[in-house]
KOLVO-968253 format. One record per residue (C-alpha): residue number from 0; y negated, z negated, x. Coordinates in Angstrom, 2 decimals, decimal comma. Layout:
KOLVO-968253
(rec NUM (Y Z X));
...
***
This chain:
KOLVO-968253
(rec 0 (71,75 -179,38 78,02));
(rec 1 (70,99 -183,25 77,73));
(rec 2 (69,91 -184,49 80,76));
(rec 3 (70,93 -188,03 82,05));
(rec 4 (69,75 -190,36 85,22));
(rec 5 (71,09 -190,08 88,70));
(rec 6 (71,91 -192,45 91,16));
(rec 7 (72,81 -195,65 88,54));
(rec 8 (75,86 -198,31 89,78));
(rec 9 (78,94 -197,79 87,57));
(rec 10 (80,60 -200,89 85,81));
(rec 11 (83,66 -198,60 85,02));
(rec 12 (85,79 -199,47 87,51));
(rec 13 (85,99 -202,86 86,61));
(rec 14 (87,22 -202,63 83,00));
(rec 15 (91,06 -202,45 82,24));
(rec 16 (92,73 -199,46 82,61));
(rec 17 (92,78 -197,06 79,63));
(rec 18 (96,66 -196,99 78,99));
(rec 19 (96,54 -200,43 77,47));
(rec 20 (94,70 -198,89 74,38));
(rec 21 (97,59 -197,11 72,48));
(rec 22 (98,07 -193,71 71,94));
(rec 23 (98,19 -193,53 68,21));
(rec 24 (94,36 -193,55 68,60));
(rec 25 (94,10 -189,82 68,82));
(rec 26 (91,16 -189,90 71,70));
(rec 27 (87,56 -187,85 70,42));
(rec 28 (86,24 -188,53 73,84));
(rec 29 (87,20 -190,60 76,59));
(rec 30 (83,88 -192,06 77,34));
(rec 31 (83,37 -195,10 78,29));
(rec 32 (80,12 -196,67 76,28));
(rec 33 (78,11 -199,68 77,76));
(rec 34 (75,70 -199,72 74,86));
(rec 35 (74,09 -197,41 72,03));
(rec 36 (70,23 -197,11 70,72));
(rec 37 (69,16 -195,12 68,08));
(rec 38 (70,70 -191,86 68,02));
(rec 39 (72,50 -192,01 71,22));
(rec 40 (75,46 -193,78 73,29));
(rec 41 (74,96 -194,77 76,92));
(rec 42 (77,67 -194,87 79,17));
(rec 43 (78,28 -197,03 82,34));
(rec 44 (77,34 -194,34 84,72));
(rec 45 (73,83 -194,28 82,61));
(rec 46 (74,91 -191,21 81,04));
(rec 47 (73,22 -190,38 77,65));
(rec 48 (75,60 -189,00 74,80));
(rec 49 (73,85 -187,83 71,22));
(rec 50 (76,31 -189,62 68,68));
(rec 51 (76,28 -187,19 65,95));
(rec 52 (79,37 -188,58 65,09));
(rec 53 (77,68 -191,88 64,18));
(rec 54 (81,11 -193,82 64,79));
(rec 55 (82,72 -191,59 61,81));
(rec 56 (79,63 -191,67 59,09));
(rec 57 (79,25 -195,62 59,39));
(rec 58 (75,80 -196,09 61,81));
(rec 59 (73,57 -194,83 58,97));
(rec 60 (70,57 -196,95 61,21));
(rec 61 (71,59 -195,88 64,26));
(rec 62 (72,86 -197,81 67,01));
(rec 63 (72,04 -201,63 67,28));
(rec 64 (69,26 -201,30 65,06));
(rec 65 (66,97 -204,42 66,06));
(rec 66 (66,52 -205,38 62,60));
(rec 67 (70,53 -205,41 61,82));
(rec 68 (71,18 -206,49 65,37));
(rec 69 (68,60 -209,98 64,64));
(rec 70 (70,14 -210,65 61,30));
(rec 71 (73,81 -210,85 62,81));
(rec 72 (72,46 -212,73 65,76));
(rec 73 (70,67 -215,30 63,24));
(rec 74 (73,91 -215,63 60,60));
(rec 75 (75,92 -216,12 63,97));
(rec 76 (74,68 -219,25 64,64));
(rec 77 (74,36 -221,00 61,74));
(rec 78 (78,01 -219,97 60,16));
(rec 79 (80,43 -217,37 61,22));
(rec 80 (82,74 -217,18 57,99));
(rec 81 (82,44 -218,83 54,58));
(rec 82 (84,94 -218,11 52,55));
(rec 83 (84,73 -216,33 49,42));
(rec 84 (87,11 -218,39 47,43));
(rec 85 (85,80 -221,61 48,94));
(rec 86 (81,88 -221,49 49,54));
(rec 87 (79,29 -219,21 48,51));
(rec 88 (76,78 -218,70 51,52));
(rec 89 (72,90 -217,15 50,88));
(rec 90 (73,51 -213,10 52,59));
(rec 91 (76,73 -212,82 50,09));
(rec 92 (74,74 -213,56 46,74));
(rec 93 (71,96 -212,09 47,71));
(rec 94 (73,87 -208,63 48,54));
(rec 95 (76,03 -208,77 45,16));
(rec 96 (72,41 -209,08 43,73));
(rec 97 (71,54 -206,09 45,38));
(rec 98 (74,65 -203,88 45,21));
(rec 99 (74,22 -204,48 41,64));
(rec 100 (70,93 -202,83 41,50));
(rec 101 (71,67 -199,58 43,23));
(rec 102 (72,81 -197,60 40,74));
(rec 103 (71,01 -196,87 36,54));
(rec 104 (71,64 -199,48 34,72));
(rec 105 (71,57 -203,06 34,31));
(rec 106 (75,13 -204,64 34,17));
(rec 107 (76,85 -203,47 37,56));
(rec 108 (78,51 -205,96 39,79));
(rec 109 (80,32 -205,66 42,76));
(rec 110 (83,85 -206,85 44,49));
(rec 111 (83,38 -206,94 48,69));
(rec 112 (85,91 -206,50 50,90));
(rec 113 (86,96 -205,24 54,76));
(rec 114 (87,57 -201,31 55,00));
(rec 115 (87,22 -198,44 53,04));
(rec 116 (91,44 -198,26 52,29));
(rec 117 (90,91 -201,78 51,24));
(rec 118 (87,78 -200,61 48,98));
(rec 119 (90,00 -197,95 47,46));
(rec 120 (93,09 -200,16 47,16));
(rec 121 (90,63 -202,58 44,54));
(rec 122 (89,87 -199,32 42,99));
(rec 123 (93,41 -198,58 41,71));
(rec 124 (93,94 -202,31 40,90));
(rec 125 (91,20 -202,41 38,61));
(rec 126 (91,15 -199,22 36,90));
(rec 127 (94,71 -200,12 35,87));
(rec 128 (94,27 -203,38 34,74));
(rec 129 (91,40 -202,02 32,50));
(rec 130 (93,23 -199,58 30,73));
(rec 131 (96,58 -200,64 30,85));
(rec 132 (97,59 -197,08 32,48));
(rec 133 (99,65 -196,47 35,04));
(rec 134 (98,89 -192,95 37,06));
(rec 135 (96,14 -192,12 39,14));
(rec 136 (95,05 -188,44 39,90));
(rec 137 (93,35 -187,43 43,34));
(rec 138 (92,00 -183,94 44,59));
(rec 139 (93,82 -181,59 47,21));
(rec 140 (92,22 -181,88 50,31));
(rec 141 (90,71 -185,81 49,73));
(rec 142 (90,78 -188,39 51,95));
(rec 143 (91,38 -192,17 50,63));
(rec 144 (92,87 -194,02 53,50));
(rec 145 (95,81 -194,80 55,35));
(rec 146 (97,51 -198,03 54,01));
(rec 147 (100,47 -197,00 51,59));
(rec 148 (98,50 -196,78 48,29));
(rec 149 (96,08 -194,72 50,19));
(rec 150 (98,12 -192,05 51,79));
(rec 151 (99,88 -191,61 48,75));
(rec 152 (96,32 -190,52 47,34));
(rec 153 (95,39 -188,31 50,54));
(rec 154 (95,88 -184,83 50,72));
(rec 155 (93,64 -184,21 53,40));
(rec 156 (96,10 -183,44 56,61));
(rec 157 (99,88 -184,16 57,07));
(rec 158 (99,18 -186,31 59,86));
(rec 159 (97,79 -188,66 57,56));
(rec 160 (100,93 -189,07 55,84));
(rec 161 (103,55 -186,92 56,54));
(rec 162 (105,57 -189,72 58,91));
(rec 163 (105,44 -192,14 55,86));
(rec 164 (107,80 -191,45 52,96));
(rec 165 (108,73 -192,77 50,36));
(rec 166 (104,78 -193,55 49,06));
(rec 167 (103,87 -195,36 46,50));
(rec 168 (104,17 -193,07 43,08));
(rec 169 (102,32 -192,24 39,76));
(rec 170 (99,76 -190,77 42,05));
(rec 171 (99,61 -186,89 41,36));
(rec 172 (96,81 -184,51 42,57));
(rec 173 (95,11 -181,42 41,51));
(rec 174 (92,61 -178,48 42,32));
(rec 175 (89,17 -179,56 44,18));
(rec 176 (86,31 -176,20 43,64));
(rec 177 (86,73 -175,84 47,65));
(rec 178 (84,31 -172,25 47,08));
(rec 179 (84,75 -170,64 50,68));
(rec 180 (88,83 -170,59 49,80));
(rec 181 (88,49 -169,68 46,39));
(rec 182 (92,23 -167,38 45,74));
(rec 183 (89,78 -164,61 44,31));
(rec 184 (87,44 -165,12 47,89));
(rec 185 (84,69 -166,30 48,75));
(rec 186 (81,46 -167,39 46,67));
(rec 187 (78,62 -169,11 46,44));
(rec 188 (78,95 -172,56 44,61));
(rec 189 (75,96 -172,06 42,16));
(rec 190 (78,42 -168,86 41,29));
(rec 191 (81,44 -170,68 41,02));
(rec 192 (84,53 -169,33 39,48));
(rec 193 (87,03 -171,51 41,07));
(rec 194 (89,63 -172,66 38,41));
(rec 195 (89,91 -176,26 39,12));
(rec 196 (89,40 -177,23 35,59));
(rec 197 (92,33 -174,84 34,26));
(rec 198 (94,05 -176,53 37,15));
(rec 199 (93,37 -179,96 35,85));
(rec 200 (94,45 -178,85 32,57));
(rec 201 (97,60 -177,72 33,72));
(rec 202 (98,57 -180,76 35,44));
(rec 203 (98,47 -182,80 32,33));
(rec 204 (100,58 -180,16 31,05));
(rec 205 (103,30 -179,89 33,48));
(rec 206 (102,89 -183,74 35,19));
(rec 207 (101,36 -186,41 33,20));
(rec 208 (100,07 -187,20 29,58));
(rec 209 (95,96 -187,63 29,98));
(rec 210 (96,54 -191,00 27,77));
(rec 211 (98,74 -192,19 30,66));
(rec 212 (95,97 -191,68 33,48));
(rec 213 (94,14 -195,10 34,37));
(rec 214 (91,55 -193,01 36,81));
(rec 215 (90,55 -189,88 38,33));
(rec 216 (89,53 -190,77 41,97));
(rec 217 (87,22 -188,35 43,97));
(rec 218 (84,85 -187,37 47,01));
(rec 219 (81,65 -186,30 45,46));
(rec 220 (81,62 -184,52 49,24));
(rec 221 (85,12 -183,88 50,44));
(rec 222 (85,52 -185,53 54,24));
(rec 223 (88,10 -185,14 55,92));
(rec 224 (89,27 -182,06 54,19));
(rec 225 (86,15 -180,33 55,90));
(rec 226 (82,84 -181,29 54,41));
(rec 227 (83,38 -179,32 51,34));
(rec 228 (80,09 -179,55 48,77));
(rec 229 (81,45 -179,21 45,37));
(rec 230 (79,52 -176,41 42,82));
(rec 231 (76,72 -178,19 40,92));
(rec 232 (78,91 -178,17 37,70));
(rec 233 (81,67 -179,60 39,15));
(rec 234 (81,00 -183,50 38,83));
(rec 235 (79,21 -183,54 35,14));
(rec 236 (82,00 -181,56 33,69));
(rec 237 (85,13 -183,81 35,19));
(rec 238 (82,80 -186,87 33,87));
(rec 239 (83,19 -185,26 30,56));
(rec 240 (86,60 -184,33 30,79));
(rec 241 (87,54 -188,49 31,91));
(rec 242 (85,73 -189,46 29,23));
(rec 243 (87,43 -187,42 26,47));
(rec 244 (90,82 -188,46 27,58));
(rec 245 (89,81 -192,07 28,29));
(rec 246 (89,92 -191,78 31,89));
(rec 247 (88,02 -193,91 34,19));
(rec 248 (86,20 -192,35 37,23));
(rec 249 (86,53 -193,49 40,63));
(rec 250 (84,10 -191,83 42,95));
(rec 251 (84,60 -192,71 46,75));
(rec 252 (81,70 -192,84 48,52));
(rec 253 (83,26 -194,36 51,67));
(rec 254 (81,52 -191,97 53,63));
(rec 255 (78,72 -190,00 51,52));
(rec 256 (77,12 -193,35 50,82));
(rec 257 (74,23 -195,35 51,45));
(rec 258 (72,26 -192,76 52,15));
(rec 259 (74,08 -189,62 54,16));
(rec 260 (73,43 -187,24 51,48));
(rec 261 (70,56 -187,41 50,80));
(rec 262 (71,03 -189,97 48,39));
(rec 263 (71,50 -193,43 47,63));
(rec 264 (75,27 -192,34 46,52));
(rec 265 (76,13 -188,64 46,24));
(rec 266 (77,12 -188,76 42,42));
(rec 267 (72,92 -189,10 42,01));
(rec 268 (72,42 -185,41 42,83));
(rec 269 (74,07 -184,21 39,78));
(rec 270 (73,23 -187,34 37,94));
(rec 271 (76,76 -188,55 37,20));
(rec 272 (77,37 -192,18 36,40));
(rec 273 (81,31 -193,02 37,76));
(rec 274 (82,86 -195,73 36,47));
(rec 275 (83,92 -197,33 39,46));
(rec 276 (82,13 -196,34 42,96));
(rec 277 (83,92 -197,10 46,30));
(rec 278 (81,29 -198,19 49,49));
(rec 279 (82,31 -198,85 52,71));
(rec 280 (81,01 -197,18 56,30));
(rec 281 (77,70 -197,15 55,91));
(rec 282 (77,10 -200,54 54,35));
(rec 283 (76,69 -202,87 57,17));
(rec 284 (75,81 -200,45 60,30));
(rec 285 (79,17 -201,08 61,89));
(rec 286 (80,48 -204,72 60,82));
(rec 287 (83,20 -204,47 58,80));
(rec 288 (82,51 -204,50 54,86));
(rec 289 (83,57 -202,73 52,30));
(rec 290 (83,54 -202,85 48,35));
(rec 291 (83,47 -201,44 44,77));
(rec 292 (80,96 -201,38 42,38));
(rec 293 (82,19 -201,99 38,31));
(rec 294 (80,22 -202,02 35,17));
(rec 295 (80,50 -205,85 34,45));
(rec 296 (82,90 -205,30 31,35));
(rec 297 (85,18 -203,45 33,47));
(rec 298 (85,30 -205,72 36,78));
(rec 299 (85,80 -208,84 34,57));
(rec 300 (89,07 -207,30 34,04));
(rec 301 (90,10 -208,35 37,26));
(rec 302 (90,78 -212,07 36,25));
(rec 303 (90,78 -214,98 38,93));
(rec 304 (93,39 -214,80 41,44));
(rec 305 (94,44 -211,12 40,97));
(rec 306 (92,87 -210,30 43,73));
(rec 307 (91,27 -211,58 46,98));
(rec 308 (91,21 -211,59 50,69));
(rec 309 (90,52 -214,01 53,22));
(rec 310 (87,67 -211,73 54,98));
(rec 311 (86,40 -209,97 52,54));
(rec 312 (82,41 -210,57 52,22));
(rec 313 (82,21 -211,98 55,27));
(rec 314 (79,02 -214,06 55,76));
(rec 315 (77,87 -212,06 59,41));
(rec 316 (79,10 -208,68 57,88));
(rec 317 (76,76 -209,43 54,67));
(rec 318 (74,23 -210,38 56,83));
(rec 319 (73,86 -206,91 58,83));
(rec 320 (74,37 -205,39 55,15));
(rec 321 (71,38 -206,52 53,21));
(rec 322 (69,55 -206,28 56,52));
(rec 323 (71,14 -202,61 56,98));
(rec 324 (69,83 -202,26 52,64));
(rec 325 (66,29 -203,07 54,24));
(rec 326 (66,02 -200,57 57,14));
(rec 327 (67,02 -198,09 54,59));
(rec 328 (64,48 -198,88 52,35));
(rec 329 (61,57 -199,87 54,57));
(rec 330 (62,32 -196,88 56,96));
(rec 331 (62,49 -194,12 53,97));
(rec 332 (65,84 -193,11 56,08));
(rec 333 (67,22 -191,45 52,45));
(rec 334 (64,40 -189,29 52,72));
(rec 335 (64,79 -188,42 55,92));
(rec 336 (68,55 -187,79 55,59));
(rec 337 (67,13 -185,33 52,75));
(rec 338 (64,81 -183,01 55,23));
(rec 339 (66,46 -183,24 58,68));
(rec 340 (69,61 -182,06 56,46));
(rec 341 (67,36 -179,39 55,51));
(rec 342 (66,21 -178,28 58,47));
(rec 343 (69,44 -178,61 60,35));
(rec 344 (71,41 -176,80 57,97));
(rec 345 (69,03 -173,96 58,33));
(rec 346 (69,55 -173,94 61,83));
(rec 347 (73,18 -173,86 61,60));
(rec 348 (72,69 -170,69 59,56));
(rec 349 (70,68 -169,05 62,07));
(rec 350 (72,73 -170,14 64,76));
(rec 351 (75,64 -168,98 62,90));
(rec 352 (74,66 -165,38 61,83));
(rec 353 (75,44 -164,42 65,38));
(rec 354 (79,31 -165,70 65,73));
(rec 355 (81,96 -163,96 63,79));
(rec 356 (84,10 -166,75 64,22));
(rec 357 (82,02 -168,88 61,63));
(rec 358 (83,62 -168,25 58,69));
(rec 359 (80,60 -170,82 56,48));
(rec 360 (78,50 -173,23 56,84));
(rec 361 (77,85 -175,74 54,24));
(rec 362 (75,82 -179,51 53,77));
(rec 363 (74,46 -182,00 52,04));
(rec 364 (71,92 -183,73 53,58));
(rec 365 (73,14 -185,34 56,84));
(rec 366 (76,67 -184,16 56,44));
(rec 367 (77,14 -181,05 57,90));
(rec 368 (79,77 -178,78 58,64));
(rec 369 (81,01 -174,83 60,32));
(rec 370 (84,17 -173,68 59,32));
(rec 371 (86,00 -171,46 62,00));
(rec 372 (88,19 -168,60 61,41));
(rec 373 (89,38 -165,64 62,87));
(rec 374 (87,38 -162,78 62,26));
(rec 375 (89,32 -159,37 61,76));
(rec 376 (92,90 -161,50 60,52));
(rec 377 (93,93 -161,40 57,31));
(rec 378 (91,65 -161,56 54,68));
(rec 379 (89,18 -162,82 57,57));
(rec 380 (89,43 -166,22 56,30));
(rec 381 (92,35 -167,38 58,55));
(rec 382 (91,64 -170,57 60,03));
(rec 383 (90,72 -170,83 63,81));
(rec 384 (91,22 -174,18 64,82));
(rec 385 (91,28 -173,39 69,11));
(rec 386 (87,83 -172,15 68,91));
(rec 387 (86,93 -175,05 66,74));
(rec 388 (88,51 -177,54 69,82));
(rec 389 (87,05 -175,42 72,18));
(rec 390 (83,33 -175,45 70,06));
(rec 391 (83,68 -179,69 70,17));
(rec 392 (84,70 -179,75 74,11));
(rec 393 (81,78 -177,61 75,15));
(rec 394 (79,36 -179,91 72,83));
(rec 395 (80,63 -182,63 74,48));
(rec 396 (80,11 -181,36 77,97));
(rec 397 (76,96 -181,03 77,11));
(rec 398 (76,69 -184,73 76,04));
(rec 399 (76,92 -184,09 72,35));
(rec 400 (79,42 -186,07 70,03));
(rec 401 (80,67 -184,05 66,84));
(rec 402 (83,87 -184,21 65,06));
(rec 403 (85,99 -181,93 63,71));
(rec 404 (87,92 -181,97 60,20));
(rec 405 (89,94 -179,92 57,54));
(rec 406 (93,33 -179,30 56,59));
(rec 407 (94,13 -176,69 59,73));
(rec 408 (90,97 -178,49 61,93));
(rec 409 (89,21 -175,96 62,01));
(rec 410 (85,83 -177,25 60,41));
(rec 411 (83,62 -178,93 62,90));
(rec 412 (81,56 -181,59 61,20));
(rec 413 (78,16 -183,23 62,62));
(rec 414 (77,22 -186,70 61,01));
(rec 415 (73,44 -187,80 62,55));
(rec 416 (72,96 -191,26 62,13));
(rec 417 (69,93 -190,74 58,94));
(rec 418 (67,34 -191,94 61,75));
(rec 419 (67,63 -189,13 63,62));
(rec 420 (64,38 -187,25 64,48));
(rec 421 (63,73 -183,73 64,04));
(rec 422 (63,09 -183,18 67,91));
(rec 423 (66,59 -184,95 67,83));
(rec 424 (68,15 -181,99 65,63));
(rec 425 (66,89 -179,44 67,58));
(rec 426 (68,31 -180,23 70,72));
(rec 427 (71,36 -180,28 68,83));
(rec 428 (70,57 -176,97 67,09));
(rec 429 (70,65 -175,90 70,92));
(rec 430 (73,37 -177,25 72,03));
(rec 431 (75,30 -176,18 69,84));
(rec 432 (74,45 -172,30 70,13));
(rec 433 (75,15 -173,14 73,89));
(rec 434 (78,55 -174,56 73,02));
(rec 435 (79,64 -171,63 70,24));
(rec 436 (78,34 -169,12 73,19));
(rec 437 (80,41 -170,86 75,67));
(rec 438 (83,36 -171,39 73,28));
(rec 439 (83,31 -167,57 72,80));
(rec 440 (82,95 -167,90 68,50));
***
């Protein structure tokens, strides 16, 4: 159990009441938060929450970070927005300078923009101006956004877009190796014999012509579909498979980059060079920025005018970015996304060996997630999304923030900001064998 202070004045009462917020933001607690540091959220009351939510995957530093905070509170008073068709300002040219030097290779630029949607919107543009092709394939269970060309690419959950016919078309979608739901059961992913790549084949055989497909777009690490880490051959071999056919690669990193996994971007663990890669989240500790990063040849496709927006790069958000790129660096926080993923994911695996309701557990670096099911049902693989609620409510009673995800939400996922500490992971390591206890998994 976290323990908080006693006896502090509330400033509560004084704020608004909740109704006026509404409802279509489904609620993940209904804390009230006076201010964050680090790792953790503080309420009014002076009640300390540990945010392994990290605002959905975006507070990579932590909360208010003094070196991101300074930067925005310097940029703020010397010029608030700049811009990009009109001005250039110093933090935008020096992060396209440094955006284009994140990934092998020498001739990478970059296009910057608001949210992640708006990231993978670009994305589509772009990879069908440069080939002249009109479709676009996504993966079951992927998560792009939630404007119109988005949802039409998301297959995570029907609440996404199930309310929202007609979508925008030439978007088809096809097998992701999701190794715990294999048809033939489940296996390890350094085993796998998923068929996604017979799959694949077949949907240019019943669907679409591979000559008429502008991009492949996918989650190196599946989100919202449940945290799903693909087998290690999975990436390399679609890379070859674009490139025989033509097909540009989109991977979208909106939330496995900057750092989360473990890597810079996720695509560096099995060394697979995309041809387009989507940021967002993590990029600016909580401003609002987004992006995509091009080979040169292919982002001069987009030619002046095609594309825009009036925010996009702002001059404060670019500002807590490159000063977001330098706590990163200067703080090794890669590295230590790397070995408190480690040693929380072996905790999870201890913790878990005593449940029957958890079903797997799986992670990459700081993105970490238990499936739930219900043990004696079926082939024992049916999903159990009450205990899941009920694992997330009793973590949150005891003052810990995690999420939960998948198609049938029953996957609870835990997203430490990558500053965490290890003392920090093992109160959550405790908490949440308290909470799966108390949940009755």
């Amino acid at each position: 159990m976290i323990e908080t202070p006693a006896g502090l004045s509330s400033h509560a009462s004084t704020l608004p009441d909740r109704s006026v917020v509404p409802p279509v933001w489904g609620r993940i607690t209904d804390i009230a938060v006076d201010y964050g540091e680090g790792s953790w959220l503080v309420t009014f009351e002076g009640e300390r929450y540990l945010d392994y939510s990290s605002g959905i995957g975006v507070t990579n530093t932590g909360h208010a970070h003094p070196r991101v905070v300074a930067a925005v509170q310097a940029q703020a008073a010397k010029l608030l927005h700049g811009q990009q068709n009109i001005v250039y300002h110093e933090p935008g040219l020096r992060l396209y300078e440094r955006l284009s030097r994140l990934l092998p290779g020498d001739d990478w630029g970059a296009f910057l923009s608001n949210s992640g949607a708006e990231a993978v919107e670009a994305s589509v543009k772009l990879a069908r101006v440069a080939t002249g092709r009109p479709v676009i394939i996504g993966f079951r269970y992927g998560y792009h956004g939630r404007t119109g060309q988005t949802m039409a690419l998301t297959t995570a959950k029907d609440v996404y877009r199930g309310h929202f016919e007609p979508l925008p078309g030439s978007i088809y979608h096809t097998a992701y190796p999701y190794c715990y739901r294999a048809p033939g059961g489940p296996h390890a992913p350094e085993a796998c014999t998923c068929d996604w790549e017979a799959q694949l084949d077949l949907t240019f055989h019943q669907f679409v012509y591979p000559e008429h497909v502008a991009a492949i777009i996918v989650e190196p690490v599946l989100g919202e579909g449940g945290y799903i880490v693909p087998p290690p051959t999975f990436l390399p071999r679609l890379r070859e498979i674009t490139r025989q056919h033509g097909i540009l690669l989109i991977a979208d990193e909106v939330q496995t980059g900057f750092g989360r996994t473990g890597e810079m971007f996720a695509v560096r663990h099995w060394e697979v060079e995309p041809d387009i890669v989507v940021v967002a989240k993590g990029i600016a500790s909580g401003l609002p920025l987004s992006g995509i990063l091009a080979r040169r040849p292919v982002l001069d496709r987009l030619l002046p005018g095609t594309h825009g927006g009036t925010y996009g790069g702002n001059v404060v958000a670019c500002a807590a970015a490159n000063a977001t790129l330098d706590v990163i660096e200067d703080e090794g926080l890669v590295a230590n996304a790397r070995e408190r993923g480690a040693q929380f994911l072996a905790g999870l695996r201890a913790i878990a060996a005593k449940y029957p309701s958890v079903g797997d557990v799986r992670g990459l670096g700081l993105m970490l997630a238990l499936e739930f099911v219900k043990p004696g049902e079926g082939d024992g693989r049916v999903p159990n999304p009450e205990v899941t609620k009920r694992v997330q409510a009793e973590a949150l009673d005891r003052k810990l923030i995690v999420l939960t995800a998948g198609t049938y939400v029953n996957v609870v996922r835990i997203i430490p900001p990558l500053v965490t500490s290890a003392d920090e992971v093992d109160l959550a390591l405790r908490v949440l064998d308290e909470s799966l206890a108390a949940a009755g998994a």
